[in-house]
C-alpha positions in Angstrom: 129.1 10.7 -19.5 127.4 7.4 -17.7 125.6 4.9 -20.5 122.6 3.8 -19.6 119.0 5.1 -19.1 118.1 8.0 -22.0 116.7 10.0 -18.9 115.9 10.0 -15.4 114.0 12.0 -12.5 115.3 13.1 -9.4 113.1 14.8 -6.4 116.1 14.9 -4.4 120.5 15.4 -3.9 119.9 11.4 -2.9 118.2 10.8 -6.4 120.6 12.6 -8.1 123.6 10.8 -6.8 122.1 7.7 -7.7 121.0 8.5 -11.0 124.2 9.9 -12.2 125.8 6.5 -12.2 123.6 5.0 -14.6 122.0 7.3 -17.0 122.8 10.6 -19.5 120.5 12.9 -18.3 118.7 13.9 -15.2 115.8 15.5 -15.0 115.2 17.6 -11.7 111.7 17.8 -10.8 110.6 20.7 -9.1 113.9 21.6 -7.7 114.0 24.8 -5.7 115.8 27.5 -7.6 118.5 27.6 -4.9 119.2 23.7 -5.3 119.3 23.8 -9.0 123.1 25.2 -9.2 123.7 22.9 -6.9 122.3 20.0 -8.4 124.7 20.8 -11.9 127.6 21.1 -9.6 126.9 17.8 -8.4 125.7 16.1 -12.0 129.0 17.8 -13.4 130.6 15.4 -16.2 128.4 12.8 -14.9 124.8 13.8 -16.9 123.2 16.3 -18.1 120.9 18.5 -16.6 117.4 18.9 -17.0 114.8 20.7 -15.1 111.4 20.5 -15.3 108.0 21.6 -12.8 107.3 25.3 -12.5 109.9 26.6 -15.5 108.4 29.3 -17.0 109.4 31.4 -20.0 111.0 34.1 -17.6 113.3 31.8 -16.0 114.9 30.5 -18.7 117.9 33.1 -18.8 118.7 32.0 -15.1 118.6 28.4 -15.7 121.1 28.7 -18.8 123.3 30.9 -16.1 123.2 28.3 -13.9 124.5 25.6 -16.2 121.3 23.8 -16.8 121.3 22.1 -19.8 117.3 21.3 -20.6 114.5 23.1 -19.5 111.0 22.1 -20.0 108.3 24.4 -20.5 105.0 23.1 -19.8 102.9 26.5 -20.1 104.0 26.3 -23.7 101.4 23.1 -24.1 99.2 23.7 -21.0 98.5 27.3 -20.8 98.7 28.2 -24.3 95.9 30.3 -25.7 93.3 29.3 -28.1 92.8 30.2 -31.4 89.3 31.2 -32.9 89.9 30.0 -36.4 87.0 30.2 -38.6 86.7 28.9 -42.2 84.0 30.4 -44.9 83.7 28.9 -48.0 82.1 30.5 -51.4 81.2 29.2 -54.2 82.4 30.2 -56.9 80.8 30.8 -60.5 
């Protein structure tokens, strides 16, 4: 694997070529499912792969299938539900 960079974004094959000569991981922003296999091939030995944009929870199993090595989740932060958390307090005595 390249030294360099920690990570790096890619929006396209072009970006990607470039970006696996000088850093360790990639990250593929909003890649098309379809170009995502594609995109490891092509980052193969050279970085590794992270996707990012769109990822959801269900997707993840495909991703791993398809040799991706980082997936981030954004709905984990972003669509997460909220909590009603109350707090009482008695006194006591």
């Amino acid at each position: 694997m390249n030294s360099g960079s920690v990570t790096t974004q890619a929006r396209s094959f072009r970006d990607l070529r470039e970006i696996c000569k000088r850093a360790q991981i990639v990250m593929l922003d909003n890649f098309a499912p379809d170009q995502i296999g594609e995109a490891v091939r092509r980052a193969a030995g050279k970085a590794l792969v992270e996707v990012s944009g769109g990822i959801t929870l269900d997707r993840i199993e495909a991703l791993a299938r398809a040799g991706v090595d980082v997936a981030s989740v954004g709905g984990l932060t972003h669509s997460a539900p909220a909590a009603d958390i109350g707090l009482d307090i008695e006194r006591i005595g």
